[in-house]
N, C-alpha and C positions, 0 to 999 in steps of 0.2 A: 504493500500500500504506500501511496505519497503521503507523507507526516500530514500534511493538511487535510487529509481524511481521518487521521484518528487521533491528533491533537490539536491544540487550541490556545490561545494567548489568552492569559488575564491577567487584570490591573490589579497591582497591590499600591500599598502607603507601608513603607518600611517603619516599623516604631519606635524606632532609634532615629535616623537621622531624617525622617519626615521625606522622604523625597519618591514618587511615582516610578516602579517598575513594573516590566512583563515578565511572567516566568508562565510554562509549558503547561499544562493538567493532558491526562486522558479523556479520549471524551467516553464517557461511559457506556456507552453502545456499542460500540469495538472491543470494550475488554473482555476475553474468552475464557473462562477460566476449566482448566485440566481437573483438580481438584484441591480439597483444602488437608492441610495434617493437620496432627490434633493440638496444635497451639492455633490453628487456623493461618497460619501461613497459607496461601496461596500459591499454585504452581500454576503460570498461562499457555494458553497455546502459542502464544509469539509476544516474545520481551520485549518489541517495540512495541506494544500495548500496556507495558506492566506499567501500572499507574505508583508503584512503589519507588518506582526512577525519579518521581516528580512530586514526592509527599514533602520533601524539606522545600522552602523558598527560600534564595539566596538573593539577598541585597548587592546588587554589583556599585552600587554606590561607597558602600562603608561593610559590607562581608558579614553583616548579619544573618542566622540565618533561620530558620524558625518555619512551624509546622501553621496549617491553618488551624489548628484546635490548640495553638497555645496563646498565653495570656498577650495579648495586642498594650497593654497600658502597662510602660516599664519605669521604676524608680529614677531619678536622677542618679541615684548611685548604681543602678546596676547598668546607664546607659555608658558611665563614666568607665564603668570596667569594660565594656563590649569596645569604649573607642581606643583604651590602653591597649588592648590586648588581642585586640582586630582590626580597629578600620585603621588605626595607626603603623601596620602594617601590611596592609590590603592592598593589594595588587594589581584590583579592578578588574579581575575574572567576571565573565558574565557565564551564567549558570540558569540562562534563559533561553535556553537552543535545546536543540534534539541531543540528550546526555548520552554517554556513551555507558557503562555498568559501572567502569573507573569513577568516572566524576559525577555519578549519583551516591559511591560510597563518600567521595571526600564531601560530598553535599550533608550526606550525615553527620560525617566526624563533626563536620562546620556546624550542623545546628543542635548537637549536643556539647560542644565546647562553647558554644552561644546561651544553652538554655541553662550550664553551669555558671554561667559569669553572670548572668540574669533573675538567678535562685527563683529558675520554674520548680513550676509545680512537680511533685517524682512523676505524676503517672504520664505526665507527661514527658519525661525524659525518656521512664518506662519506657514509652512507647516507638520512641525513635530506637534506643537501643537494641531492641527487638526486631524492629524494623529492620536494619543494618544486621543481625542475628541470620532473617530472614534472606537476606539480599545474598551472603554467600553460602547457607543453603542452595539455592535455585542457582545460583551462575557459576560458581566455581566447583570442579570437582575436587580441589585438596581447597577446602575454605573449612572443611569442619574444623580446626583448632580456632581459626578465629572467631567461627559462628559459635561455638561455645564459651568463650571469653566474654561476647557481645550479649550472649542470653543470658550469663552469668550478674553480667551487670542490667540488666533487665529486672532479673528475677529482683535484688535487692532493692532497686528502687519502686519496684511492685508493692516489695515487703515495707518499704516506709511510706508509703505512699497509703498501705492499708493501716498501719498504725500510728502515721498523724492525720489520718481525716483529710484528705487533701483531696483524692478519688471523688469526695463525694459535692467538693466545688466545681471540679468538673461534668457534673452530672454523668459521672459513671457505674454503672453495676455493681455493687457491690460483690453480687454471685457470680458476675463475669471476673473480678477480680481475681476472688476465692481459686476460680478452677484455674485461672493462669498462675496462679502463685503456685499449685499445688504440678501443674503439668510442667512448668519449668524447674523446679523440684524433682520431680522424677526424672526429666530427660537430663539435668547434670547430677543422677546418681543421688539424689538424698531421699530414699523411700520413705524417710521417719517425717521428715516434712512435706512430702507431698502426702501423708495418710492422712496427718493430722489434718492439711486445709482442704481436702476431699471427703474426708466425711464431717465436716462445717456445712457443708453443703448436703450432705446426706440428711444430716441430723435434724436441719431443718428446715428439708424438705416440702414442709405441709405448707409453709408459708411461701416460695417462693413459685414465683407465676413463670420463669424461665425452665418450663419443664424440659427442652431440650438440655440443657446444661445441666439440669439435677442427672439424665441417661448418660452425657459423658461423663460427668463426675463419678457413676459406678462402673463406668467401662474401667478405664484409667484407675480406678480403684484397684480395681480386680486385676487390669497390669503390673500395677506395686506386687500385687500378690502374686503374683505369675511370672515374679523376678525380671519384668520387660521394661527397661531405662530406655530406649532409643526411641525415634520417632517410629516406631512398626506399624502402629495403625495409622490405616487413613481415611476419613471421610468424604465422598461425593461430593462435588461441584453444588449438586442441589441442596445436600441434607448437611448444610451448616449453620455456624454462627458466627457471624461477620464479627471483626473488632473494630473496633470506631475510634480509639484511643493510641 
């Protein structure tokens, strides 16, 4: 396909240095998806569709770089550390073109070294870090040591994220929380904390309306018990649960 049929420019206002950029999105009628694992990663039928290449925005003004779902309203101090420690050495790379896999990861690095200096929110860093987990999953075939490093630091800001109440200014799931804290857990190896926040979700069950996530949380249960760490299951294109975060 010609990029103009399955992507699209949009206008941002950078939060930091106020100034009007384009950066790329997929347009969502094009993306095809193969199927999801059970962190919900996504595999596509063709990575020039992967809308994961195009989730950070990067300021080619001042190199900030940041997600659509993170906080737009930044402190004086935390603009003061973005311009020390970024745009005072920015290079004026524009990172509003058709990204190549390379400079969709450094797009991450960038808007997790951005959303450190900024004191985002975790689930929001969570989720870039994850993201980037994600990324060399799908493209590289020796990327697993780094995609576990990347989940690794996912999972813990999952974990503060759920114990300072922060998740829940985002308006996000709590029960979607629960089963990623628990499924990243078991994929790096800690069966004792992925039981414990899988059956969180078991236990109380009755009250929660996400009945598809209460069925993974006993799959993935009964994988701890079935001595299965790695991604081995996988679920359907159709029969998932998207993350939003």
């Amino acid at each position: 396909m010609n990029a103009s049929e399955y992507l699209y420019d949009k206008q941002l206002n950078c939060p930091v240095c106020m100034k009007f950029f384009q950066t790329k999105k997929v347009r969502s009628s094009k993306i095809r998806i193969l199927s999801h694992d059970t962190d919900f990663c996504s595999h596509y039928l063709d990575n020039d569709c992967n809308p994961l290449f195009y989730y950070v925005n990067v300021c080619p003004s001042c190199g900030y770089a940041y997600s659509d779902h993170s906080q737009l309203t930044l402190t004086s101090a935390a603009k003061a550390a973005i311009h020390n420690h970024i745009s005072s050495k920015w290079n004026g790379s524009d990172y509003g073109i058709i990204r190549s896999k390379l400079q969709a990861i450094q797009a991450y690095k960038l808007g997790i070294l951005s959303a450190s200096l900024s004191n985002e929110l975790h689930i929001i860093k969570a989720g870039m870090f994850l993201r980037l987990a994600w990324l060399y999953r799908t493209l590289f075939d020796n990327g697993a040591e780094e995609e576990k490093r990347f989940m690794s630091a996912a999972l813990q800001e999952y974990i503060q994220s759920y114990m300072n109440l922060d998740f829940e200014t985002a308006g996000y799931s709590e029960t979607r929380l629960l089963y990623l804290i628990g499924e990243l857990s078991r994929r790096t190896g800690n069966k004792q904390q992925a039981t414990i926040y899988f059956s969180r979700i078991i236990q109380n069950q009755s009250s929660i309306k996400e009945k598809r996530l209460i069925l993974m949380a006993k799959e993935r249960w009964q994988d701890v018990r079935n001595g299965l760490i790695g991604g081995e299951a996988l679920t359907s294109a159709e029969d998932s649960v998207d993350i939003h975060r």
